[in-house]
N, C-alpha and C positions, 0 to 999 in steps of 0.2 A: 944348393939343395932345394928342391922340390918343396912346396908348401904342403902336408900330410892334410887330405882332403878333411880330417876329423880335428885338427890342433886345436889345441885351446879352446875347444864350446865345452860347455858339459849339456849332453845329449841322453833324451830319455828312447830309450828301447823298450818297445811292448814285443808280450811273448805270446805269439801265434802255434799251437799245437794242433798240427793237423793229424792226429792219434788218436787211440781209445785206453790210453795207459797212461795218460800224463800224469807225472805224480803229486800236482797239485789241483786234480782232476777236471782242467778245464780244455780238455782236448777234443777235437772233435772230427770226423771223417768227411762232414757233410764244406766243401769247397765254399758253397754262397755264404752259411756261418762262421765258415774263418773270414772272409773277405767283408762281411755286416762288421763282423769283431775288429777289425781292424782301422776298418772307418771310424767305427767308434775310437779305437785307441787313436790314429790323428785328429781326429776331431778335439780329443782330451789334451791333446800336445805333446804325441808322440811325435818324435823328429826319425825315427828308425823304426822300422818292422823287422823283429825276427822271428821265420818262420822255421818249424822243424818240424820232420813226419814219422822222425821216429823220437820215444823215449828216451832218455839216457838211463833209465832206471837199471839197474844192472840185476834184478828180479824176473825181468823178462828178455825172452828169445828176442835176438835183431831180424828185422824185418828182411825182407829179400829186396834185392837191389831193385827189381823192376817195381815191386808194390812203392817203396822209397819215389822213385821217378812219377811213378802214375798218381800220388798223391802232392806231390809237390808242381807237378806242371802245370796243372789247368790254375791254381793260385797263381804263379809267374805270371802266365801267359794274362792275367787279366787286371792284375795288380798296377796300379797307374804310381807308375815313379816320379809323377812330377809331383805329387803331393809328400810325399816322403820316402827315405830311404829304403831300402831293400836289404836285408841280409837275409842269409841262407845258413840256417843251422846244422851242419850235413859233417861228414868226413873222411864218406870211402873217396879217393879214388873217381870213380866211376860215376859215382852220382853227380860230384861236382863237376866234372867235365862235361856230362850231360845236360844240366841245370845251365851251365856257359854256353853251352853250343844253342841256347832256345831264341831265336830269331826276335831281337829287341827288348831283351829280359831286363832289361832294368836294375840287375844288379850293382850293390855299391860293395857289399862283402859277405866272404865265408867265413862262419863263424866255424871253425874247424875246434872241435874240442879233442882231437887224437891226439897233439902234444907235436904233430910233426915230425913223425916217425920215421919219415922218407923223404926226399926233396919232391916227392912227383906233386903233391897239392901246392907247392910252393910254383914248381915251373905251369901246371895249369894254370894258376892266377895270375902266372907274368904272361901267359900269350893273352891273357882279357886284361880288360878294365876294372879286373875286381881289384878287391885290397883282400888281404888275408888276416884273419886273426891266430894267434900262437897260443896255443894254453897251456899251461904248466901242468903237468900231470906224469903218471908213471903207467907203462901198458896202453893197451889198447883198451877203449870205450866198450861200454857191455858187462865188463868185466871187473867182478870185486874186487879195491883195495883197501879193503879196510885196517888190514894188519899193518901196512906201511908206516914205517917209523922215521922221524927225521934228526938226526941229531943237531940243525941247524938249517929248517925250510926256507929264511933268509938265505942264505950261501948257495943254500940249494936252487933257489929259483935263480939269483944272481948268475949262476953259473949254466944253468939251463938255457934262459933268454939268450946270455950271451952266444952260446952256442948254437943256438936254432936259427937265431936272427945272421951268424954265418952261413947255414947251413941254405937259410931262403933266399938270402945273398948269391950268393955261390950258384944258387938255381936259375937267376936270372930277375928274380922281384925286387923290385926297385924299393930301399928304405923307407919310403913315404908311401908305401903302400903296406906295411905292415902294423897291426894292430894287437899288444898284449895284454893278458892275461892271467889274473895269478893261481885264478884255480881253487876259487873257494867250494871245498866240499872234495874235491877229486881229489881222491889218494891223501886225503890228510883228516888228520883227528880233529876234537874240537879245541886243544889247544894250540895247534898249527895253526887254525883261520883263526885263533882270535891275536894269534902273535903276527900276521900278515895285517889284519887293521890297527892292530898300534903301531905297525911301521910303515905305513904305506907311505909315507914320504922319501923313506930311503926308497922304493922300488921306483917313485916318480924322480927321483932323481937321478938314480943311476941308471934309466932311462928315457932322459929326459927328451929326445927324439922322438919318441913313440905316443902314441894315447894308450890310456891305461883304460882296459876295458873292465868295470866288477861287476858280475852275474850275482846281484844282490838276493832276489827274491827269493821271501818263504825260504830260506836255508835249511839245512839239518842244523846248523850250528847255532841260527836262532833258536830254534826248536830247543835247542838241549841247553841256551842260555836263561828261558825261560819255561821250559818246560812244557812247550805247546806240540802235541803229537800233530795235529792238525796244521798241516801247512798254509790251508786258507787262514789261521788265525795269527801269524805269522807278522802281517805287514805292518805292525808297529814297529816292529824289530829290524821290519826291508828299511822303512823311513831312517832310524838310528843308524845303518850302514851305508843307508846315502847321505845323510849328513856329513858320517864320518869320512867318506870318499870324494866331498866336493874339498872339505876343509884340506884333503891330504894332494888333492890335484888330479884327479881322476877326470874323465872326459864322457864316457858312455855308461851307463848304466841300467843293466837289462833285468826289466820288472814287470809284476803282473799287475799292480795298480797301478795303472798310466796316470790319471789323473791326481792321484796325491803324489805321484812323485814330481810330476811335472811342474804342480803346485808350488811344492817344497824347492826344486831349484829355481824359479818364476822368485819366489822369495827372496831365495839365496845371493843367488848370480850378482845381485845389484848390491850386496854388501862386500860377497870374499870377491867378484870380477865386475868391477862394473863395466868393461866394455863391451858383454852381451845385452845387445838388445831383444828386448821382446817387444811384440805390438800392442 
């Protein structure tokens, strides 16, 4: 088997909003300030970029496929991959085929948040060199599930992964190209995600082939564990779930403070892994 390009580092992902909706309101339209912003997040010790142009907030109308494209290219096109990774926060279809097809893009992966609804973003990603990520969720993106009930979201993801990670198989994506996700926040209440961080061992273990991606930052779930409506105030609580996610074996973790998290696993790495070296 193939050596999965993400195995065993744990990797901090900064979050690039090229939007005017971001809901932790640091998004922005203007291309040179996401690309300053991003410098900055490598500079702090981001090892990944992920960029998205649209919201995920499900309060607001999805963008049109071409505005999606027209705010996302001139980024690609000048984003220099030799300094850090590339991902792509996207999930029609359309977009990502397009964002693939941009002549030296630098891409390393789609962070796909649809849940993998269809094989076709899976067979996209097997004619590139992307990887793909899986995200556990129910429905299509945009759209509320707040009512969603689980009578066992362990069994339920278990069952999900297994399934999807067929499903991208099947399509032609090679296992070591795939990257999961458990979906903190989407389609589940606040005691779903707080029942997915005390088990996150079981999810790294019964997929232990995979990197385990957690979309830590500013959560609703922090929010409602502390009671902070403001998601900027938030990032004491990002820091406590990336703790809690190096300890459980996670690998990526995509946040809005680069440099305290960066900090925090720089600390870490060298007590729970020490074969990561830093400089």
């Amino acid at each position: 088997m193939l050596k999965n390009p993400f195995w065993r580092h744990l990797l901090t992902m900064g979050i690039i909003n090229i939007n005017d909706d971001s809901f932790s309101g640091d998004g922005t339209l203007n291309t040179e300030t996401a690309l300053s912003t991003s410098q900055a997040m490598i500079s702090a010790g981001a090892d990944f970029i992920d960029v998205g142009a649209e919201s995920a907030r499900t309060n607001r109308d999805a963008i049109s496929i071409s505005a999606e494209i027209d705010r996302l290219t001139p980024f690609i096109n000048r984003f220099d991959s030799k300094q850090a990774r590339l991902s792509i926060n996207t999930w029609r279809p359309e977009i990502i085929r397009a964002v693939l097809e941009i002549p030296n893009n630098g891409i390393d992966l789609i962070n796909d948040i649809s849940g993998l609804p269809t094989p076709e973003n899976a067979e996209i990603c097997a004619s590139s060199d992307a990887s793909l990520l899986i995200m556990h969720t129910v429905g299509i993106p945009k759209v509320p599930h707040t009512e969603q009930q689980w009578d066992d979201v362990l069994a339920a993801i278990d069952s999900f992964f297994t399934e999807k990670i067929r499903v991208a198989e099947s399509a032609g994506l090679s296992r070591n190209k795939i990257v999961l996700d458990p979906g903190i926040d989407f389609a589940k209440q606040r005691d779903d995600n707080l029942v997915i961080y005390r088990h996150l061992e079981r999810l790294v273990q019964n997929f232990a082939e995979f990197p385990i991606l957690l979309p830590i930052s500013r959560k609703t779930v922090i929010g409602d564990v502390l009671g902070l409506e403001n998601p900027v105030e938030r990032d004491a609580g990002t820091i406590a779930c990336l703790v809690r996610g190096i300890r459980a074996g996670a690998s990526i973790f995509r946040v809005h403070d680069v440099a305290a998290c960066a900090n925090t696993i720089r600390t870490l790495s060298p007590i729970t892994r020490p074969q990561r070296k830093f400089p």
